[in-house]
Every structure is written in C-alpha cells, then in structure tokens.
C-alpha angles and dihedrals in degrees: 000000000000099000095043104063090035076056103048086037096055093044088050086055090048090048094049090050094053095048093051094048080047088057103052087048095053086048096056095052093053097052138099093265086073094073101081082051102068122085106222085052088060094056113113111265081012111132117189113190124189108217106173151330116219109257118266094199087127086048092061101044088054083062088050103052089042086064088053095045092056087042087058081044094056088047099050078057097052097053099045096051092048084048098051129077087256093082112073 
C-alpha cells in the first residue's frame, strides 16, 4: 500500500536523522572538550590530558547507509505510486 511505504520512508527519514544528531553528541561528550568539566581535573596541581577517543568511522557509515536506505526507501514510493491506479 501507498501510505504504508510513504509512511515507513518518511520515519526512516525521521530515525536517520536522530541517530545522526545522537552521534555528534556522543561525539561531543566524548571529546576533548569534556576534560575542564570534570572535577578531579580542577584540583590544584592537579593536569588532566586528553590522549584519544576510539575512532567512530563505523558510526558514521551506519548514518550513511541509513540516508541511502531511506533514499532506496523513496524510490520504492515512487514506483509504486507511478505503478498504481493513483498516477494519471
């Protein structure tokens, strides 16, 4: 049905879009920017260094497949509405 997949297309959409915005703010409390948050760091004579984060490459390509999924998604739309009785 019609409605269905324009449904499941746009929450797809909706999802990708929310794990994306999730990622970057994971990414930004995970970051070096945490470090003049934390308490022990703000002893005196106290030195807090950030070294690394491990790597999110494979975070990110989940987003990306996410925006082709939903891109598959549109296109599954588009041909069944242009092979259904609703396009003139």
């Amino acid at each position: 049905d019609l409605a269905i997949s324009v449904l499941i297309a746009f929450l797809w959409l909706v999802s990708t879009f929310v794990w994306a915005k999730a990622l970057a703010d994971i990414k930004v409390s995970t970051g070096a920017s945490i470090v003049p948050g934390i308490e022990s760091c703000k002893a005196p004579g106290t030195t807090c260094h950030f070294l690394s984060v491990t790597s999110m490459g494979i975070l990110n390509v989940s987003v990306v497949f996410g925006l082709l999924n939903m891109i598959l998604w549109a296109g599954n739309v588009w041909l069944v509405y242009k092979n259904t009785n609703l396009h003139s």
